[in-house]
Biotite code that builds the C-alpha atoms (Angstrom):
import biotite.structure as struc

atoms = struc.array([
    struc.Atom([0.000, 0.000, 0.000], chain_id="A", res_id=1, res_name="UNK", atom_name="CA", element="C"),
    struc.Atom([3.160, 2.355, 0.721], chain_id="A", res_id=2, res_name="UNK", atom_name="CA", element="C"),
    struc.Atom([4.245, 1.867, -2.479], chain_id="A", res_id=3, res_name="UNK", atom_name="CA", element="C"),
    struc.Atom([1.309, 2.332, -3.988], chain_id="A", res_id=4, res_name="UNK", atom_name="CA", element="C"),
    struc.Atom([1.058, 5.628, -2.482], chain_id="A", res_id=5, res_name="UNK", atom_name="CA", element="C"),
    struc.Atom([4.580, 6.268, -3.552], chain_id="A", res_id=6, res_name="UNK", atom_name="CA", element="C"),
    struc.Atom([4.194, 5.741, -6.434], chain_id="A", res_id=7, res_name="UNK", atom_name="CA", element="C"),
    struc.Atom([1.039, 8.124, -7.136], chain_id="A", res_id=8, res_name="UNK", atom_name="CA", element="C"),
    struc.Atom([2.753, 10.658, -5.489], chain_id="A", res_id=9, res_name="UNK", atom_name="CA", element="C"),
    struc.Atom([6.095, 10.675, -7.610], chain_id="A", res_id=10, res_name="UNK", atom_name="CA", element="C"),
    struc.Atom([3.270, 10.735, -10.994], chain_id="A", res_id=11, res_name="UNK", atom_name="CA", element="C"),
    struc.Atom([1.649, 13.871, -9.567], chain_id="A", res_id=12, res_name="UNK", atom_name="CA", element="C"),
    struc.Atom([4.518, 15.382, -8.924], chain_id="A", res_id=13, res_name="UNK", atom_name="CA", element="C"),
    struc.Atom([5.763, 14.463, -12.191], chain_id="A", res_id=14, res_name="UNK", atom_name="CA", element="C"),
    struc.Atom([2.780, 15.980, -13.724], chain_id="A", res_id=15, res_name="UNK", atom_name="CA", element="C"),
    struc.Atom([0.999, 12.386, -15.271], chain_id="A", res_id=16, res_name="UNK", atom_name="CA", element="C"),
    struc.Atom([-2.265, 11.349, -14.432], chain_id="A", res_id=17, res_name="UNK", atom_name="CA", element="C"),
    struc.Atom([-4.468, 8.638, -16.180], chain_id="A", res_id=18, res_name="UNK", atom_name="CA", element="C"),
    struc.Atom([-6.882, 11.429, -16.936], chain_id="A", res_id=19, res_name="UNK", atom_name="CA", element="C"),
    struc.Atom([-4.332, 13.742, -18.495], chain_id="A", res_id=20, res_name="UNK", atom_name="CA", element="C"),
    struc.Atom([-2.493, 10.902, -20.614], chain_id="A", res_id=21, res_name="UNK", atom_name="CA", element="C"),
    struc.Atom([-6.371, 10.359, -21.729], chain_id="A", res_id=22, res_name="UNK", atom_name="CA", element="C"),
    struc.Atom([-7.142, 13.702, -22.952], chain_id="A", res_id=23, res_name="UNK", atom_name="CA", element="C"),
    struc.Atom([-3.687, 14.196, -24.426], chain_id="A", res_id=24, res_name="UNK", atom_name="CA", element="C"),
    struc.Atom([-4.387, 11.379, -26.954], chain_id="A", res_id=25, res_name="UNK", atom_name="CA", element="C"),
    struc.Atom([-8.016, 12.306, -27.238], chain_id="A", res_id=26, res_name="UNK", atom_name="CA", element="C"),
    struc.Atom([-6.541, 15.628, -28.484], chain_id="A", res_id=27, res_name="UNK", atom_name="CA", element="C"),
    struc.Atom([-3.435, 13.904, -30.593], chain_id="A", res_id=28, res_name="UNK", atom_name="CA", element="C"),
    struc.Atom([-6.121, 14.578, -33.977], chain_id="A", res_id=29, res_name="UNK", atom_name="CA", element="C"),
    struc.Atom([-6.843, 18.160, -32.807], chain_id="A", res_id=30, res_name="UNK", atom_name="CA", element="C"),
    struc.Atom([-3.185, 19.111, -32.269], chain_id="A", res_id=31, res_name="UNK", atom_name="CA", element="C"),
    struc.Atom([-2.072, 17.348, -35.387], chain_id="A", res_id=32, res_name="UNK", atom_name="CA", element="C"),
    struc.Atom([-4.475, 19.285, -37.460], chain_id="A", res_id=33, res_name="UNK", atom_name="CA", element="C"),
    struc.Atom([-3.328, 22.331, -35.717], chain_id="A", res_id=34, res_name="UNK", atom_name="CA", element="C"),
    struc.Atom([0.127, 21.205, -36.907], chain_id="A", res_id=35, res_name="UNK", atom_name="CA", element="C"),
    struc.Atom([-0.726, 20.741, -40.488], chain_id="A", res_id=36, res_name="UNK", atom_name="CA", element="C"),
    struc.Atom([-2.441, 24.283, -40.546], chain_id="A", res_id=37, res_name="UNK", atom_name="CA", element="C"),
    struc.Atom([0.716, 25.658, -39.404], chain_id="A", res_id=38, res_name="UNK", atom_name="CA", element="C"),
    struc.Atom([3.317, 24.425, -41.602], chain_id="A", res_id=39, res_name="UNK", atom_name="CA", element="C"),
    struc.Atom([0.726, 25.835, -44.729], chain_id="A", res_id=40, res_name="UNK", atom_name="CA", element="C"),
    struc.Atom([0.600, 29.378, -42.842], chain_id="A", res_id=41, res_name="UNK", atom_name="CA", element="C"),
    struc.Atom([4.210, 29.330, -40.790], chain_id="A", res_id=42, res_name="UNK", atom_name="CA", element="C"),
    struc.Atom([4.240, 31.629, -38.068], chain_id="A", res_id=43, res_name="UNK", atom_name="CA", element="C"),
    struc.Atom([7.924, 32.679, -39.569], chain_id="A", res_id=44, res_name="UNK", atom_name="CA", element="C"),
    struc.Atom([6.541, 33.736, -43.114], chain_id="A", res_id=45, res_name="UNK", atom_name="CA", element="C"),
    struc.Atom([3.990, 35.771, -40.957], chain_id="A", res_id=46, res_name="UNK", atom_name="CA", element="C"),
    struc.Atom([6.679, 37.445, -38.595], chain_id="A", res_id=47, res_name="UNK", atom_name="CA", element="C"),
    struc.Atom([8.655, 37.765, -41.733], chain_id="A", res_id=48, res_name="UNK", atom_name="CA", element="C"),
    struc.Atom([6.277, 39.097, -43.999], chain_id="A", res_id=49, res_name="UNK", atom_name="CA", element="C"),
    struc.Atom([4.879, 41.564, -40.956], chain_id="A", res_id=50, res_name="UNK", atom_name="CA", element="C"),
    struc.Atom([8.744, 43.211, -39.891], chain_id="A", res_id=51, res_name="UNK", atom_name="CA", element="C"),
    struc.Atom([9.025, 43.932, -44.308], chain_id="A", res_id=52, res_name="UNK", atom_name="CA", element="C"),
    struc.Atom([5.629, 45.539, -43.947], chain_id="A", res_id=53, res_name="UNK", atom_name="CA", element="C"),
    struc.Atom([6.740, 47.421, -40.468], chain_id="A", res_id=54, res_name="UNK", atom_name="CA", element="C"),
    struc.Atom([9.978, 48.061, -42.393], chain_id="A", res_id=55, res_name="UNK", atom_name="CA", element="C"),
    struc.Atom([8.309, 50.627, -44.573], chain_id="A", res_id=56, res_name="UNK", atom_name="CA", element="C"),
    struc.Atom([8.315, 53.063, -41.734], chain_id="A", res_id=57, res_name="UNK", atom_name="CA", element="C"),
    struc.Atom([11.496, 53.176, -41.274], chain_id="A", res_id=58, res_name="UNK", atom_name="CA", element="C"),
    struc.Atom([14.013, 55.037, -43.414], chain_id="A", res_id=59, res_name="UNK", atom_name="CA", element="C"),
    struc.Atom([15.169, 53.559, -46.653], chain_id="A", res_id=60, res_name="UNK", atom_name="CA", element="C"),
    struc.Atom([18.496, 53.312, -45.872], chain_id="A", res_id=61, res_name="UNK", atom_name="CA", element="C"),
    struc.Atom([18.420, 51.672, -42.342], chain_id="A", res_id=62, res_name="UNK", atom_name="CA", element="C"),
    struc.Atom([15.217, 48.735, -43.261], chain_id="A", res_id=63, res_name="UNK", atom_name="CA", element="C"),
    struc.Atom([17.739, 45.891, -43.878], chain_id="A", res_id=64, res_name="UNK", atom_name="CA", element="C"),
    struc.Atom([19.083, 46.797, -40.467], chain_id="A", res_id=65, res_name="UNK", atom_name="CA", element="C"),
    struc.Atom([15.884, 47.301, -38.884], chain_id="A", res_id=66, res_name="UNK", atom_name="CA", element="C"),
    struc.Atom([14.560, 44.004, -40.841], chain_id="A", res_id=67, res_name="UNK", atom_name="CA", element="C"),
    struc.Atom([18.037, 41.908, -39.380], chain_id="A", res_id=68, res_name="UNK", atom_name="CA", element="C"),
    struc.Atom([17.342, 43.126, -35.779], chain_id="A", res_id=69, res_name="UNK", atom_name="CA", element="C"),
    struc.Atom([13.620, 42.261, -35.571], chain_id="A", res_id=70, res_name="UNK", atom_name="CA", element="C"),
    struc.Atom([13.841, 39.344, -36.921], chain_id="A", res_id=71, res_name="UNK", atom_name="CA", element="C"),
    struc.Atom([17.301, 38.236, -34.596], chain_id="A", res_id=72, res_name="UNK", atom_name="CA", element="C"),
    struc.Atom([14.910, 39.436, -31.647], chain_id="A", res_id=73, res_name="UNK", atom_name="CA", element="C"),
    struc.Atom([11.953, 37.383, -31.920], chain_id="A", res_id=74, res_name="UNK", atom_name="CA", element="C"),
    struc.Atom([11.459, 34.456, -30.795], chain_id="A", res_id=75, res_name="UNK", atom_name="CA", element="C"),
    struc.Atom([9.318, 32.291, -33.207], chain_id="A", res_id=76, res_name="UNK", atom_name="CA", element="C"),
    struc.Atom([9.546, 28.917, -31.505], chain_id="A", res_id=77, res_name="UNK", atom_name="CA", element="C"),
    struc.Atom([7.447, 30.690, -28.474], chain_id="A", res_id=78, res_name="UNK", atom_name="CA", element="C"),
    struc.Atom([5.463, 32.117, -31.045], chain_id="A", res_id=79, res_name="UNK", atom_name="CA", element="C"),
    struc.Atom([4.591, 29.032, -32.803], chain_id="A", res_id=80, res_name="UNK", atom_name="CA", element="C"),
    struc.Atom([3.918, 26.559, -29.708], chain_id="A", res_id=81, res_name="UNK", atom_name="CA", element="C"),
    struc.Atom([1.139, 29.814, -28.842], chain_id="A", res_id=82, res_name="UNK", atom_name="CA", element="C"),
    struc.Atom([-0.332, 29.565, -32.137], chain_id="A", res_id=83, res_name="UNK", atom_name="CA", element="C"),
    struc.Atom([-0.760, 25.744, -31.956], chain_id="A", res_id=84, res_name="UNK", atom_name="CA", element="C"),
    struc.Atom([-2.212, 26.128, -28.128], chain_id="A", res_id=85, res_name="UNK", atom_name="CA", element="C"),
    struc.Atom([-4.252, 29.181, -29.611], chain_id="A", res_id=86, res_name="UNK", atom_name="CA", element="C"),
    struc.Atom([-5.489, 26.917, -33.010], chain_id="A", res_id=87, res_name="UNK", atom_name="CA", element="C"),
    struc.Atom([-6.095, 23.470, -30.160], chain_id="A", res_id=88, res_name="UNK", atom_name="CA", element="C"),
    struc.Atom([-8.720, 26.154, -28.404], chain_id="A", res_id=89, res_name="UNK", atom_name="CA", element="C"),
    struc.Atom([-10.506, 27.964, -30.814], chain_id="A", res_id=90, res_name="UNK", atom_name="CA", element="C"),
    struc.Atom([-10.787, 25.665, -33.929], chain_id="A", res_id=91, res_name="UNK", atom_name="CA", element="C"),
    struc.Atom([-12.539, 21.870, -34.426], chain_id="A", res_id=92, res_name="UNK", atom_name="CA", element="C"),
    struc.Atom([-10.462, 19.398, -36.130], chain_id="A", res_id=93, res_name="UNK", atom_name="CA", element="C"),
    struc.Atom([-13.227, 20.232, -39.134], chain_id="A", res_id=94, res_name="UNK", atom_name="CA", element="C"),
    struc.Atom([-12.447, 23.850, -38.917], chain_id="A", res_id=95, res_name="UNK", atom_name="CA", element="C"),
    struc.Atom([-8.324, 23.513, -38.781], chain_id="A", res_id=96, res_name="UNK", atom_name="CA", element="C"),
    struc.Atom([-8.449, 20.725, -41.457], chain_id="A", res_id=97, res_name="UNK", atom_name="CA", element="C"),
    struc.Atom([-10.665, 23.475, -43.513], chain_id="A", res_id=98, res_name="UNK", atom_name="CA", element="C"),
    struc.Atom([-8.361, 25.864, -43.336], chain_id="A", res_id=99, res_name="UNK", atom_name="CA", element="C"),
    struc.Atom([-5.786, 24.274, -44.303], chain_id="A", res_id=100, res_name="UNK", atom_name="CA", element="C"),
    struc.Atom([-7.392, 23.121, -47.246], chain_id="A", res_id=101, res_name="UNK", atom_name="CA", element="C"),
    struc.Atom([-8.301, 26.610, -48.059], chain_id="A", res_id=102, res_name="UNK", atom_name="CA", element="C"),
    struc.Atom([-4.925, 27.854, -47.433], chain_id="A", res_id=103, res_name="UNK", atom_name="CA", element="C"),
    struc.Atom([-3.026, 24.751, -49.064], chain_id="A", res_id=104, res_name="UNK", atom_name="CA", element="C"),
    struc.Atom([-4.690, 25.461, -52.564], chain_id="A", res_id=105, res_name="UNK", atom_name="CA", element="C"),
    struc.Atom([-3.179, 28.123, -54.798], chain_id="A", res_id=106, res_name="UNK", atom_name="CA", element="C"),
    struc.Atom([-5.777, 30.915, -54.129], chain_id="A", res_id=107, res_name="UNK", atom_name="CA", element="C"),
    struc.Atom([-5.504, 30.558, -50.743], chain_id="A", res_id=108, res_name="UNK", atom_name="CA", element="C"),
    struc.Atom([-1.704, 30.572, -50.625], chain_id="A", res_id=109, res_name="UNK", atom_name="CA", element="C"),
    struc.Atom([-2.126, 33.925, -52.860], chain_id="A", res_id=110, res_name="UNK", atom_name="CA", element="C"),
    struc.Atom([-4.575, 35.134, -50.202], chain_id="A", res_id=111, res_name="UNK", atom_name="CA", element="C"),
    struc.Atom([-2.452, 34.304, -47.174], chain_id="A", res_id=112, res_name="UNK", atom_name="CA", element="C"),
    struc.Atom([0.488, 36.441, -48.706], chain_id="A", res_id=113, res_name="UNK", atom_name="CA", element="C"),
    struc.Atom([-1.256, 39.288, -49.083], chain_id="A", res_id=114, res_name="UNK", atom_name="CA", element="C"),
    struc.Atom([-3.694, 38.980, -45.408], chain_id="A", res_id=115, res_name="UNK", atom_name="CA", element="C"),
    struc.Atom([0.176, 40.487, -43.875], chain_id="A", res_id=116, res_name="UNK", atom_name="CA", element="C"),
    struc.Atom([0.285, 43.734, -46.137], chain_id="A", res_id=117, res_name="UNK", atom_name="CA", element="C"),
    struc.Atom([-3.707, 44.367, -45.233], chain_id="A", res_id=118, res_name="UNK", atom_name="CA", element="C"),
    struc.Atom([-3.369, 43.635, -41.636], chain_id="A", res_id=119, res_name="UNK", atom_name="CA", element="C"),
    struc.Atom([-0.054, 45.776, -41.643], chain_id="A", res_id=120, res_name="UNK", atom_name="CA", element="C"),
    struc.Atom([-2.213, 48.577, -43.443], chain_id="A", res_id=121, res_name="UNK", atom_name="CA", element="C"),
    struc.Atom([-5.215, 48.601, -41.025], chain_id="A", res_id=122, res_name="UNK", atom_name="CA", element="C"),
    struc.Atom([-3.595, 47.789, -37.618], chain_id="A", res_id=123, res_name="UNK", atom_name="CA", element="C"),
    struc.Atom([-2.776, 51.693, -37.288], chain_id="A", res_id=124, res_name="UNK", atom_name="CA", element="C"),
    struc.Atom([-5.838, 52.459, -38.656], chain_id="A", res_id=125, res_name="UNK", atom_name="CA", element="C"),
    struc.Atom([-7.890, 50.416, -35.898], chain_id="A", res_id=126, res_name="UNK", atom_name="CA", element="C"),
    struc.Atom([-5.042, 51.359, -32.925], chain_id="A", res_id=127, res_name="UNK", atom_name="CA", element="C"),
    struc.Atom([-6.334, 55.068, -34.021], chain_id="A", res_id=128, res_name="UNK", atom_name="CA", element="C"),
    struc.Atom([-10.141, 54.401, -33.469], chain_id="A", res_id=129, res_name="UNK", atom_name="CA", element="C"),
    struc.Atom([-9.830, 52.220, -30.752], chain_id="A", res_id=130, res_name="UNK", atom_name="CA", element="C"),
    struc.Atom([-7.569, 55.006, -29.047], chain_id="A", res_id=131, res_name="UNK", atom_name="CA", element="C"),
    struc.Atom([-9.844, 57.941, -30.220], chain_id="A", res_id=132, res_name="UNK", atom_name="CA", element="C"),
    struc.Atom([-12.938, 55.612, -28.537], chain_id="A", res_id=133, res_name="UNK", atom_name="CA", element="C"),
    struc.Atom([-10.997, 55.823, -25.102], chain_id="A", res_id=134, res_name="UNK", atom_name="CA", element="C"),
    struc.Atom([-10.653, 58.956, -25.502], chain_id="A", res_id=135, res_name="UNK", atom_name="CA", element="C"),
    struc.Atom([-13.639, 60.276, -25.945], chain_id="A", res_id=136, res_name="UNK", atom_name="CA", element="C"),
    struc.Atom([-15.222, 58.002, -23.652], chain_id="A", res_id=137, res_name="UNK", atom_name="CA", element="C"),
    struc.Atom([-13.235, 59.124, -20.840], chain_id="A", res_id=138, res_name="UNK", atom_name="CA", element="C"),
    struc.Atom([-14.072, 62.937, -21.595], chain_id="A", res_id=139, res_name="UNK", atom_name="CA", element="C"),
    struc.Atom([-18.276, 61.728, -21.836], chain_id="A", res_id=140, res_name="UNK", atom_name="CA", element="C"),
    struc.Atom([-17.436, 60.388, -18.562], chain_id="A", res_id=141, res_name="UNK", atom_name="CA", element="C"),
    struc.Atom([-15.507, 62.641, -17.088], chain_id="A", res_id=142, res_name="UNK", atom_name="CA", element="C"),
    struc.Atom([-18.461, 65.407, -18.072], chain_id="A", res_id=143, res_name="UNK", atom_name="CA", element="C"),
    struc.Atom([-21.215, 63.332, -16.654], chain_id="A", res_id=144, res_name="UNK", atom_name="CA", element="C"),
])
């Protein structure tokens, strides 16, 4: 019985539990549709294709700089292990294997290329609003 108690104790604190070994291999299709989502849209071509975009903004003649520092800075293996937690949550094995289809085929791939250059293009556009919306909230509040 010692043992056995041991024993349990040594898997909790190694962090393995019948139930968790259960739902990691009930979720071994999600993740690995997650996976095959994410090698058709890498997480590098995004961060890659998003620093060229940011790299307009900076002066002609110090972008490859600017382009070689941000890109030596972040850290894309971090970033990809959150996108495959973020695709496990939000998406059904139906939804990431639809994507993926979508994205796989050559108008999608087209489509994917050019979703960095119109999210690059609108992100200051929304910061503005949302920042303007805080701002005048605060002053209908403040005159209330």
């Amino acid at each position: 019985m010692q043992r056995l108690l041991i024993l349990a104790l040594l898997a909790l604190i190694a962090g393995w539990s019948p139930v968790r070994a259960a739902a990691e291999m009930e979720n071994a299709p999600l993740l690995e549709a997650a996976k095959r989502y994410s090698r058709i849209a890498p997480v590098a071509g995004i961060i890659n294709d998003a620093v060229n975009d940011l790299s307009r903004q900076v002066p002609e003649e110090q972008r490859e700089v600017f382009i070689k520092a941000m890109l030596a800075h972040i850290d894309v293996k971090r970033l990809e292990a959150l996108l495959l937690g973020s695709l496990v949550n939000h998406f059904t094995i139906k939804e990431l294997n639809t994507l993926a289809d979508f994205y796989g085929s050559p108008e999608g791939r087209k489509i994917l290329r050019k979703m960095g250059s119109l999210m690059s293009e609108l992100q200051p556009e929304i910061q503005k609003e949302i920042l303007g919306a805080i701002q005048k909230s605060k002053n209908t509040s403040q005159s209330e």
